[in-house]
N, C-alpha and C positions, 0 to 999 in steps of 0.2 A: 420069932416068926421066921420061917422058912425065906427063902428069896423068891420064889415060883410065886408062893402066900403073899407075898408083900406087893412085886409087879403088880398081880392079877390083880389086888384089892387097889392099886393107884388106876390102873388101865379101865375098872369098872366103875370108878366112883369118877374119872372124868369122863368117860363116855356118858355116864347118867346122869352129871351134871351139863353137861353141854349138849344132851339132848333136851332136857329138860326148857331150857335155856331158849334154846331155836321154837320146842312147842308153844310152849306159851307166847313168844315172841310171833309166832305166826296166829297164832290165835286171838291178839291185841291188836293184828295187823287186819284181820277177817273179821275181827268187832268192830271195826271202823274205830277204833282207839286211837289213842295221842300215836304219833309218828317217832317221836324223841323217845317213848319207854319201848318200842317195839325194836329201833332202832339199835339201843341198848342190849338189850334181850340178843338180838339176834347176833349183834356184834361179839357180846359178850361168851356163847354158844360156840362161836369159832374159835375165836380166842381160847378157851377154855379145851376145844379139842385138839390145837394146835401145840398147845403148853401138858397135854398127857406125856407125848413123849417124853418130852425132856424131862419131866418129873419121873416117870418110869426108869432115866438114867441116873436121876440122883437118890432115888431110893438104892439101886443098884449098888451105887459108890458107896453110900451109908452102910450097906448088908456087908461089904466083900470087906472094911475098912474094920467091922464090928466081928467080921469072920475073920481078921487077920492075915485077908489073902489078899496081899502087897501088889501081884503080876496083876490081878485082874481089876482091884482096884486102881491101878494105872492107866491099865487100857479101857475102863468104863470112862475112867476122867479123861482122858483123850480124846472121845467118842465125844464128850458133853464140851471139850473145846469147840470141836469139829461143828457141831451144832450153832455153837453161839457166833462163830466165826461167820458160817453161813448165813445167820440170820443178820449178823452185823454188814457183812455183803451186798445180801438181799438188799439193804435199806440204804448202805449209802450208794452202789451203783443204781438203785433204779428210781433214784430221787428225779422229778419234773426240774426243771430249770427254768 
């Protein structure tokens, strides 16, 4: 499978799952349903669109690693440091005290 091929089918299969995710979740919310599975749903919907990227750079690293191209598989995995760094950041500076 092409790289273009592989992106697009990771970037479409989490946008449709985590639209999915938020509909229904708002729809459980609108049926006057449990709070706890709506909750879920909804969280679940972010969550899921939040983690497309990053799954979009590690198919990258898989394609370029499986293409035998060394430079770019370097700098995709540097890119998906860069990510995890940030998100590790995010979570211990903006911890409550």
């Amino acid at each position: 499978m092409r790289l273009e091929q592989a992106v697009g089918a990771v970037l479409r299969a989490g946008v449709t799952i985590s639209s999915a995710c938020m509909v229904i979740g708002l729809l459980v919310v609108l049926a006057g349903g449990e709070g706890d599975t709506a909750r879920v749903l909804l969280h679940a919907g972010i969550i899921i669109l939040l983690a497309t990227p990053v799954a979009r750079v590690v198919v990258s690293i898989v394609q370029y690693v499986t293409l035998r191209d060394w430079t770019f598989a370097l700098l995709t995995a540097i890119v998906l440091v860069e990510l995890a760094a940030s998100a590790i950041a995010a979570l211990v500076f903006n911890r409550r005290l």
